[in-house]
C-alpha positions in Angstrom: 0.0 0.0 0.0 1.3 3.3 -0.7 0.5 7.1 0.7 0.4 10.5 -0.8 3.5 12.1 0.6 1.5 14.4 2.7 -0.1 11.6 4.2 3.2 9.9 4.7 4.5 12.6 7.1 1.0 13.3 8.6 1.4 9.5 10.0 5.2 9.7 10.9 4.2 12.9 13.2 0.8 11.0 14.7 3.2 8.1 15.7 6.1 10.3 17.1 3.5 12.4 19.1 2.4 8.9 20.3 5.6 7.6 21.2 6.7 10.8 22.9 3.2 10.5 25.1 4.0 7.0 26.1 7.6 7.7 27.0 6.7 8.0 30.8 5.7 4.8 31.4 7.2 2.8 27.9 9.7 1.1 30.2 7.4 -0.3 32.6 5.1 -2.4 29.4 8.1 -3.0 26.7 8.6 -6.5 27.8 8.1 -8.1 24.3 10.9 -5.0 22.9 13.3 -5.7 25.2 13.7 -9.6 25.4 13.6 -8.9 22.0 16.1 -6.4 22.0 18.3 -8.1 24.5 18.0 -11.0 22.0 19.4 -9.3 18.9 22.4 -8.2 21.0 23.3 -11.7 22.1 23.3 -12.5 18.8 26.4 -10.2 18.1 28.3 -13.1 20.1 29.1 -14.3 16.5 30.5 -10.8 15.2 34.0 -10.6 15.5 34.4 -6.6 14.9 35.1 -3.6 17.5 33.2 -0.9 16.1 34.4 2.7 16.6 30.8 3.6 16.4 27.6 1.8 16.8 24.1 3.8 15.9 20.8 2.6 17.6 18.0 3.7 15.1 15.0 4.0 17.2 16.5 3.4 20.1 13.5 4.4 22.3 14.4 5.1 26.1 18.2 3.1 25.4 17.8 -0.2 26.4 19.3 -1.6 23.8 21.8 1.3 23.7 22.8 0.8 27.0 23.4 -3.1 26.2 25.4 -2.1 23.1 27.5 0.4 25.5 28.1 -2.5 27.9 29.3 -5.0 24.9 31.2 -2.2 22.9 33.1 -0.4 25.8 35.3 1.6 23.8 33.0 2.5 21.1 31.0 5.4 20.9 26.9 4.6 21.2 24.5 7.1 19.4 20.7 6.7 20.0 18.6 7.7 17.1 15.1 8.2 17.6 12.2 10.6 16.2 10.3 11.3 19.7 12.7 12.9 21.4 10.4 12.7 24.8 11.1 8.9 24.4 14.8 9.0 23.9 15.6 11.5 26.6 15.6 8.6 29.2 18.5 7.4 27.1 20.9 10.4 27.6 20.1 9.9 31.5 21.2 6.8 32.0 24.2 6.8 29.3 27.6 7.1 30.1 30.8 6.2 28.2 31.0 9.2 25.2 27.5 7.8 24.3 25.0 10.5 22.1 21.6 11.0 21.1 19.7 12.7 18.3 16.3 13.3 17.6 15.9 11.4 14.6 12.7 14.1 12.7 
């Protein structure tokens, strides 16, 4: 299915504006996103490379940001994510040279 542009952009800002709105209390229902997320980290196990820099694309409040800082302690960790009111837990609880940007 495809949308007019307009449309396009209409939806992107109806689900940041939902995401932002749900920030407060994301953490407490992701359950499913972060055994998920925790899951796709594990799987780096099998990646032999030390990245200089690792990017999180929607990284939401950092979980998997966080995980990423822990495995990758030299690298630096950016958090991407368009609803900023989500992604600000992220620069809270980061450490290590770690960034975010609001992703719009």
């Amino acid at each position: 299915m495809t949308f007019p542009v307009d449309d396009r952009r209409a939806n992107a800002r109806h689900i940041r504006r939902a995401f932002s709105r749900a920030a407060s209390g994301y953490d407490a229902s992701a359950h499913l996103a972060r055994r998920i997320g925790s899951e796709l980290v594990a799987r780096l196990d099998v990646v032999r490379l030390q990245p200089d820099t690792v990017i999180d694309i929607g990284t939401g409040t950092g979980h998997c940001a966080r995980l990423l800082e822990a495995r990758y302690r030299r690298a630096r960790i950016i958090g991407v994510d368009s609803a900023a009111a989500m992604a600000r837990p992220a620069t809270l609880s980061g450490g290590g040279g770690g960034a975010l940007a609001d992703g719009r």
